[in-house]
Z-matrix of the N, CA and C atoms (Angstrom, degrees):
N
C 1 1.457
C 2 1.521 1 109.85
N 3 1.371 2 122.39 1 64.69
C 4 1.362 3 118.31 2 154.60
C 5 2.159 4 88.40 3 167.98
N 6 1.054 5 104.31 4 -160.48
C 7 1.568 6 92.69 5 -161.88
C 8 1.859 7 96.01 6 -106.73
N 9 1.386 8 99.48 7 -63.36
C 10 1.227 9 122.26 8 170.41
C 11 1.840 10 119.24 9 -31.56
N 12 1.391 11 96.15 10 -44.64
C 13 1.350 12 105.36 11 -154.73
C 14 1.302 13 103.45 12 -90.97
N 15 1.474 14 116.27 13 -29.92
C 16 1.819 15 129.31 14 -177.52
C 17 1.413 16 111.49 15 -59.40
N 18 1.341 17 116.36 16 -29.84
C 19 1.681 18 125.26 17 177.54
C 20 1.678 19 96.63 18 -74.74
N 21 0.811 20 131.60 19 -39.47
C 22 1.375 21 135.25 20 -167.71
C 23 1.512 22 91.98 21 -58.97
N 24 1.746 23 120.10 22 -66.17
C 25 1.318 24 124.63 23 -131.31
C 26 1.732 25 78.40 24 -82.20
N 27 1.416 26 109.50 25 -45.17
C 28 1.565 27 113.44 26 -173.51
C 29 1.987 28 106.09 27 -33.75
N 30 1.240 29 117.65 28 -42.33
C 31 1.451 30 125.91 29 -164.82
C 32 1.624 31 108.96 30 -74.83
N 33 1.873 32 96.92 31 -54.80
C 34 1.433 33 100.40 32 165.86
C 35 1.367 34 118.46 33 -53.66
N 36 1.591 35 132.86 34 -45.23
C 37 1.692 36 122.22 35 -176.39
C 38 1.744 37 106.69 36 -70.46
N 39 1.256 38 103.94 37 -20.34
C 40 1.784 39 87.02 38 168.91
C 41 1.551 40 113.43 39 -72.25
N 42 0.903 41 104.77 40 -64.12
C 43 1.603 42 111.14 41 173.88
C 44 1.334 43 110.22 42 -45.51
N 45 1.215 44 135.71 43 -32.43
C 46 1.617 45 116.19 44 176.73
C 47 2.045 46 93.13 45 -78.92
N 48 1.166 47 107.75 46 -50.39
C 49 1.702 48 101.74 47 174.34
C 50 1.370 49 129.63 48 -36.51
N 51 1.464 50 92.56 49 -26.57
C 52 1.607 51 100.80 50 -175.43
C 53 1.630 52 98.42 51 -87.35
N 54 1.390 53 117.52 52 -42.63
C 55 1.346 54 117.79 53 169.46
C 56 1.546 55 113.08 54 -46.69
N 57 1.005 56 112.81 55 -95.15
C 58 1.644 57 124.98 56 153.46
C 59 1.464 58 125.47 57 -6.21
N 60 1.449 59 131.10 58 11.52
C 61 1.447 60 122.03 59 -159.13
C 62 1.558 61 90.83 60 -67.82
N 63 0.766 62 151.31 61 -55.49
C 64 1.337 63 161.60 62 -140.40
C 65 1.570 64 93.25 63 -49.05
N 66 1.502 65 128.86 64 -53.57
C 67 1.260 66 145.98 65 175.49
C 68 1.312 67 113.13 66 -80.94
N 69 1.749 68 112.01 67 76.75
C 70 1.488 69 105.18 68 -174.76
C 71 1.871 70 94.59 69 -70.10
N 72 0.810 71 143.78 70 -63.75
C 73 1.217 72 159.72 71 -157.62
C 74 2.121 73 101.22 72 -35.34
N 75 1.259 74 96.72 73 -58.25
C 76 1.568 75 97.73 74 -176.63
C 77 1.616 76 103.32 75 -70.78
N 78 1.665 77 111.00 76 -26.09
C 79 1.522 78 115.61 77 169.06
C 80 1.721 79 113.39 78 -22.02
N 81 1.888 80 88.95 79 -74.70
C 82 1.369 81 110.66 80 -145.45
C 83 2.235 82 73.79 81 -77.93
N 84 1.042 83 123.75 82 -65.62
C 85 1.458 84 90.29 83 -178.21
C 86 0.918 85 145.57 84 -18.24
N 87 1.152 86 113.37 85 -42.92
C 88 1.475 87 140.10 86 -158.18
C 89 2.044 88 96.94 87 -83.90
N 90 1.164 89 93.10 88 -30.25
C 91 1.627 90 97.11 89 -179.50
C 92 1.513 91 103.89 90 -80.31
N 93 1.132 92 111.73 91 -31.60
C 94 1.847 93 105.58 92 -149.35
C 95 1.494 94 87.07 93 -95.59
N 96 1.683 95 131.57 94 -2.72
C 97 1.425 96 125.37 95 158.82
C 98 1.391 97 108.54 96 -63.28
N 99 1.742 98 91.34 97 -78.51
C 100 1.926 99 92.69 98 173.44
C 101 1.075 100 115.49 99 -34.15
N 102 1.029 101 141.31 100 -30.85
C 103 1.607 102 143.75 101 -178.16
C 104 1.611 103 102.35 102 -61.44
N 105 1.376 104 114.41 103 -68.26
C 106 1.604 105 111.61 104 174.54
C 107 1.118 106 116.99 105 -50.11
N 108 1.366 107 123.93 106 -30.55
C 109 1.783 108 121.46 107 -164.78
C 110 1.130 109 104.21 108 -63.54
């Protein structure tokens, strides 16, 4: 929700994904948000 700020969150949800591998499932969620942002 804003232009600037979506690249930000986009960087943070990889990095928790990368944390998180264990949860491929919230992974690929977690992408197909950043994806909308």
């Amino acid at each position: 929700m804003g232009g600037g700020n979506g690249q930000k969150s986009k960087m943070a949800h990889e990095r928790n994904a990368e944390k998180n591998k264990a949860s491929k499932g919230s992974q690929l969620e977690a992408n197909k948000k950043a994806m909308n942002n």
